[in-house]
C-alpha positions in Angstrom: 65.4 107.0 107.7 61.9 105.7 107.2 59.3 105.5 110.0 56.2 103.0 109.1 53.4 103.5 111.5 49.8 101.6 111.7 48.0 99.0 113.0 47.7 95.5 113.2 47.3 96.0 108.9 50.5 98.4 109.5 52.2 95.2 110.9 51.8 93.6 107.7 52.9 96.0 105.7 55.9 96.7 107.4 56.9 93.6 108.0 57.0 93.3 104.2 58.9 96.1 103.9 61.2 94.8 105.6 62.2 91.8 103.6 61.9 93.6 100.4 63.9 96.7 101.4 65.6 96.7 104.2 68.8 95.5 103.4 69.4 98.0 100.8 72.5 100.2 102.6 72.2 103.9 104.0 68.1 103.1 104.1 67.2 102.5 108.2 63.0 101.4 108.2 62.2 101.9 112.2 58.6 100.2 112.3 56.2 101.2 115.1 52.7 99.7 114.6 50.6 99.1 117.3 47.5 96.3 117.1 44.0 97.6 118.0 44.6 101.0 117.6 43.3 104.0 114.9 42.2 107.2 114.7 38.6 106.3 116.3 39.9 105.2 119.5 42.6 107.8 120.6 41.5 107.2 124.1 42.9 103.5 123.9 46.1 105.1 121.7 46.6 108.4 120.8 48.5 108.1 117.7 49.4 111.9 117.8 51.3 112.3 120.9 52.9 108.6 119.7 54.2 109.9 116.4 55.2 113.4 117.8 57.5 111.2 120.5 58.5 108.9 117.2 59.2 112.1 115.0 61.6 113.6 117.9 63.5 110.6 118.3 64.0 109.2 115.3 64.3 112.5 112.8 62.4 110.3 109.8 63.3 111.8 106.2 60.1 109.6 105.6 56.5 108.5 107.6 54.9 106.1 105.7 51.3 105.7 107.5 48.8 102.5 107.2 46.3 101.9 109.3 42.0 102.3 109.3 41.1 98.6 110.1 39.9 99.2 113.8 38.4 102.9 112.7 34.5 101.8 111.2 33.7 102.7 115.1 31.6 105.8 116.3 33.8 108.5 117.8 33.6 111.4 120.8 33.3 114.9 118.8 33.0 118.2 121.3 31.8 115.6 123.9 29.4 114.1 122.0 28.7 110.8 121.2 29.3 110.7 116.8 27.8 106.8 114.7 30.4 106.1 111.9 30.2 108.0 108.7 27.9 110.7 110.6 28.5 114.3 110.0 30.4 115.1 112.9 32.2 111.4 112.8 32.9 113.0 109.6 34.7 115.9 111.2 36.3 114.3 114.3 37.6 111.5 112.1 39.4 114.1 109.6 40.5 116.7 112.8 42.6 112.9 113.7 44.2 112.6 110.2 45.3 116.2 109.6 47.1 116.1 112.9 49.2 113.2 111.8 50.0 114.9 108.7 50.4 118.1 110.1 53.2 117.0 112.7 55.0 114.9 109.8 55.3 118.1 107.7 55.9 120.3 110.6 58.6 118.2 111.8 60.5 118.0 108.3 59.4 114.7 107.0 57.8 113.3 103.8 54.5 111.9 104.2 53.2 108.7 102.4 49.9 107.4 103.6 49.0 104.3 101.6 45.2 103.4 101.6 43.5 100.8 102.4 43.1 97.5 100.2 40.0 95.7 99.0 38.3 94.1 101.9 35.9 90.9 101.9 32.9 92.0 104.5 30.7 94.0 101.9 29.8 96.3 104.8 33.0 96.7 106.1 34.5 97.4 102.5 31.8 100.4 101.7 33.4 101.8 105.6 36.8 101.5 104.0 36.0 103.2 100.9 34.8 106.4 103.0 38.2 105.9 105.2 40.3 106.5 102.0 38.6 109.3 101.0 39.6 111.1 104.0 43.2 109.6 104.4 43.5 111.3 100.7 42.5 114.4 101.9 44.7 114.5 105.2 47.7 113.4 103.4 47.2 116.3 100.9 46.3 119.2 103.1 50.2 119.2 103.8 52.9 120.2 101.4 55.5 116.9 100.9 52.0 114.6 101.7 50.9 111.9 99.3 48.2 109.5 99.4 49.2 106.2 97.9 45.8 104.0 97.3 46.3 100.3 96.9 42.6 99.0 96.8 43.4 97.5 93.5 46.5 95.8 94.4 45.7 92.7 95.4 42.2 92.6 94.2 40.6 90.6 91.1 39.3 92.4 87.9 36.8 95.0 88.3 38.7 95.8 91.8 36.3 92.7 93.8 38.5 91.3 96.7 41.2 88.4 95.6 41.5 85.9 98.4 44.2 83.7 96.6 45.7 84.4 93.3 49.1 83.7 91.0 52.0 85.4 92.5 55.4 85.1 90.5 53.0 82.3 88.5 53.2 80.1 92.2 49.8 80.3 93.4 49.5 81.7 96.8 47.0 82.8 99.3 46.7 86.7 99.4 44.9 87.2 102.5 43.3 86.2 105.9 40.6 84.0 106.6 39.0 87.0 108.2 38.8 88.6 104.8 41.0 91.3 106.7 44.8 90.5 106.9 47.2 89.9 104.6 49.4 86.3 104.6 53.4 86.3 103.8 52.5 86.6 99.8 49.7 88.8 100.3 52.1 91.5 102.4 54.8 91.1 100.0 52.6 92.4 97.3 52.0 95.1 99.1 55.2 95.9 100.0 56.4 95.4 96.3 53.7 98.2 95.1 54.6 100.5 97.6 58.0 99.9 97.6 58.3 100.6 93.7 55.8 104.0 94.3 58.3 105.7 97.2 61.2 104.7 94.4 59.3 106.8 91.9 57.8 109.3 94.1 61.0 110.1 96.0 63.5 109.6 93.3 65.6 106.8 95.4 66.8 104.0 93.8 65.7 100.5 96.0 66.6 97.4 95.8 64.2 94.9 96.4 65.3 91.6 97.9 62.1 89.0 96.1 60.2 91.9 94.3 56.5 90.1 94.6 53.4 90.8 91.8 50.2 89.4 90.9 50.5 87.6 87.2 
């Protein structure tokens, strides 16, 4: 059992998980994004008491987390207002991230949180690179945690953001007009990379159904 839990970015990976892997037999992917949401904006959706609900009603041998593309927002921090990437942002952000991790492990699940791909926005891609650095660090304050980056995955050489590129040598649009979001081919590469890494890290053999890579 394998519980994949995000955002509106979550939706697109998991909906590409589930054409790569989920027809391989005795593997069940339950996928419980929710658009709009993060780790900022707990008052809007607090994805703590969601997963802990999700975690006692589905018994996942497996959380696979993605999600961050709402979070480049300032934050409430011992009632106190907290600007992105401040100090206490810092901390408030982080408190959100271990909690998630913390009730995977606690509840007897595996925790993969994948990172957050290249983005187009030049400011909004320096916020991202600060977000990974602190999804790494939740995921690996717990035993069984990994942090999975993919920034590289569907970017050009030198890691600068790919909009379209040579997939299966068909060339295909990657991502969203926003820069953002991933298309059908751009999710599938995703879901290929990470598909291929919870194979290796987990030591299950998958079956994917149209494994996807850029040439």
């Amino acid at each position: 059992m394998v519980l994949e839990i995000g955002d509106s970015l979550g939706n697109d990976l998991g909906w590409g998980l589930n054409r790569e892997i989920g027809s391989n037999p005795g593997l069940t992917l339950i996928q419980m994004d929710k658009s709009d949401t993060g780790l900022s904006n707990n008052w809007y959706y607090n994805w703590s008491d969601h997963l802990a609900t999700y975690l006692h009603e589905y018994h996942p041998h497996l959380v696979i987390i993605f999600l961050g593309g709402n979070d480049e927002q300032g934050m409430m921090y011992h009632g106190r207002a907290a600007a992105f990437g401040s100090s206490q942002w810092h901390a408030a952000y982080l408190e959100q991230a271990k909690s998630l991790a913390s009730l995977a492990h606690r509840a007897g699940s595996y925790l993969l949180w994948v990172g957050m791909p290249v983005m187009q926005p030049p400011q909004y891609r320096q916020g991202m690179v600060l977000l990974n650095s602190l999804f790494e660090e939740a995921a690996t304050s717990v035993p069984g945690g990994t942090f999975l980056p993919s920034w590289s995955v569907l970017a050009g050489s030198g890691g600068t953001f790919l909009h379209a590129g040579y997939v299966n040598r068909t060339y295909q649009v990657l991502r969203s007009p926003d820069g953002i979001h991933l298309q059908v081919a751009g999710e599938n590469v995703l879901a290929t990379y990470v598909a291929r890494s919870l194979s290796a890290i987990y030591h299950v053999p998958l079956r994917l159904s149209v494994p996807a890579q850029l040439d």
